[in-house]
N, C-alpha and C positions, 0 to 999 in steps of 0.2 A: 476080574474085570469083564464087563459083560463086552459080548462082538458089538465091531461096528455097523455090523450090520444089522442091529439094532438102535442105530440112531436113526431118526425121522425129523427133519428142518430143523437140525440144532441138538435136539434131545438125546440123549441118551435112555434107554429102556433096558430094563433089569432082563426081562424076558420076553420072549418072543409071540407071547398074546398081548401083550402091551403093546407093543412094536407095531404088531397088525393094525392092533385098536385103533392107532394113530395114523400109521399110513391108507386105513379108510379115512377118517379125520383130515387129513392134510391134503386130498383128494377132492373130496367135501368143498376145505375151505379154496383151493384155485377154481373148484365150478361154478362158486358164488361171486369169486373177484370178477371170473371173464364176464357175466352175467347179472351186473351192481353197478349200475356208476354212482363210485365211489365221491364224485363231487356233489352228488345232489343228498343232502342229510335229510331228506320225508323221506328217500331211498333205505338210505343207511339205518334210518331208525327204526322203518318198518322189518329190516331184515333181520336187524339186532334186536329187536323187540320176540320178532315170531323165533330165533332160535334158541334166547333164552327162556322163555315162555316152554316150549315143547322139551327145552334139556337135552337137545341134539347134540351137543360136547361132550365129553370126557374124559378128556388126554387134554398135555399141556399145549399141543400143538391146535386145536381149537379154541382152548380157554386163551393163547393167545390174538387166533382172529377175532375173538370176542371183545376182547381189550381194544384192541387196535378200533373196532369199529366204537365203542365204546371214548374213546380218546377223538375222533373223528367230531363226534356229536358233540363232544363238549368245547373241541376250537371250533365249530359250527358257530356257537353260538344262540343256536336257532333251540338251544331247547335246555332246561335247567335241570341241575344233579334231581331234582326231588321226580322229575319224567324218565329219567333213564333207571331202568330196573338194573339188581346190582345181580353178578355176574355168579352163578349157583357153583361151586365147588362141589366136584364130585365126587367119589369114592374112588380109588384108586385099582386099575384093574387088576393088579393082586393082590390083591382082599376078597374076590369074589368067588366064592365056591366052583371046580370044576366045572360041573353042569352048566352054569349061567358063564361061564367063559364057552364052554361047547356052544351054547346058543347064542350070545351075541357075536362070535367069528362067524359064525352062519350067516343073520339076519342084521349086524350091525351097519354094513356098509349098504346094502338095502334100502333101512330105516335113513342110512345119512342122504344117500343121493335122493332119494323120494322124499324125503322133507327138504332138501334144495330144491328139488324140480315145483314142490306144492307153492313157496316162498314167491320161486321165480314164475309163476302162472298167478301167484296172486298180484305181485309185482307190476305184472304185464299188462292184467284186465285194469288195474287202478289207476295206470296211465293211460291205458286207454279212453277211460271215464271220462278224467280229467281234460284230457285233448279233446273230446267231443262234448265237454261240459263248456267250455272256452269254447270252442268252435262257434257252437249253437248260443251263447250269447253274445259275441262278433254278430252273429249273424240277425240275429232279434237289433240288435243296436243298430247297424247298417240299413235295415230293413226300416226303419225308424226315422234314421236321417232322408234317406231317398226320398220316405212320405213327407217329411214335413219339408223338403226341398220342390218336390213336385206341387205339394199344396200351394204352396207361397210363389210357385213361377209364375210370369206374367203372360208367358205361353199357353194355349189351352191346350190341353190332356185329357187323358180318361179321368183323373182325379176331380179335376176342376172341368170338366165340358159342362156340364151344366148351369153351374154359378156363371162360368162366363159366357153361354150361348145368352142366359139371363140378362144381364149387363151390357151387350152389345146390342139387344133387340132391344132394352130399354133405352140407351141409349139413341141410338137411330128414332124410334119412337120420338124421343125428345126433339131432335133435331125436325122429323117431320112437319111438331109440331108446330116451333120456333119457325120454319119456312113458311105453313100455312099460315100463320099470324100475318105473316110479310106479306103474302099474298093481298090476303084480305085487306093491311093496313094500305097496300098501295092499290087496291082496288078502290076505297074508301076514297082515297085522294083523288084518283082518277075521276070519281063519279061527283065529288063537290067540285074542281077544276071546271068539268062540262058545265055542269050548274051554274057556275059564276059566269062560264064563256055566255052560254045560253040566255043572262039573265042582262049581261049588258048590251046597251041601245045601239041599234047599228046605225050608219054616217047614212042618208038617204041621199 
């Protein structure tokens, strides 16, 4: 019976390049939890997407965070079995010739954490995108309302100063002109008024 100290989250390993294999692995996968919110599934599926895509697993102890993120998307809801790519079964690391065990105990844990770190920087920039993608059409919208609220006030502004300096000289115009009329029509009246005084016979 192999030692316990060769178990790793649960597992049990024959041998002690397994054992490793996985405790990089299981390393790996709590860098990704701290680093994932796990409630948002464009998260979950972008992460579960790039580490099956790249084949960063292979111990049982990542093929389980595979599942798990895997299991996530699918109460999501938000995305169907034929979008989720199906979970690569690896070769077992005793199978693997001396030499290629020499070399991945070296470079594997390496390869795991810098393909989280890659994940988690692409992760980062795409929310960022997103947040200044929303920002900036908030912002075009807002900018949108103001103008057509300032357009339509009754108040004048830089928007409208000239429509309404327009309108208010027109009008006043108007008005001038409506007074001059008055003018005249009671000038008119004035000057036939004299005329009739003028033209009746005085008492001698």
């Amino acid at each position: 019976m192999a030692d316990d100290k060769y178990v790793v989250d649960g597992f049990r390993f024959q041998t002690k390049e397994e054992a490793a294999e996985a405790k990089n692995e299981y390393e790996g996968v709590n860098y990704m939890k701290s680093r994932t919110n796990m409630n948002n599934p464009a998260n979950v599926y972008s992460v579960y997407k790039s580490l099956v895509e790249k084949n960063v697993f292979k111990t049982p102890v990542g093929m389980k965070f595979l599942y798990e993120l895997k299991e996530a998307l699918y109460k999501s809801g938000n995305y169907s079995k034929e979008e989720i790519d199906g979970i690569v079964i690896s070769v077992p690391v005793r199978t693997m010739n001396r030499k290629m065990k020499k070399r991945d105990e070296k470079v594997s844990r390496k390869e795991i954490m810098k393909g989280m770190k890659e994940l988690d920087i692409e992760s980062v920039y795409r929310n960022r995108f997103i947040n200044s993608l929303l920002f900036n059409i908030i912002l075009i919208i807002a900018i949108v309302v103001i103008i057509m609220i300032v357009g339509n006030s009754n108040n004048t502004n830089i928007l409208n100063y000239k429509n309404r300096l327009d309108a208010e000289y027109s009008e006043r115009e108007d008005d001038l002109i409506q007074w001059q009329k008055e003018l005249d029509d009671r000038e008119k009246a004035i000057d036939m008024r004299e005329k009739e005084l003028g033209n009746e016979p005085t008492d001698e």
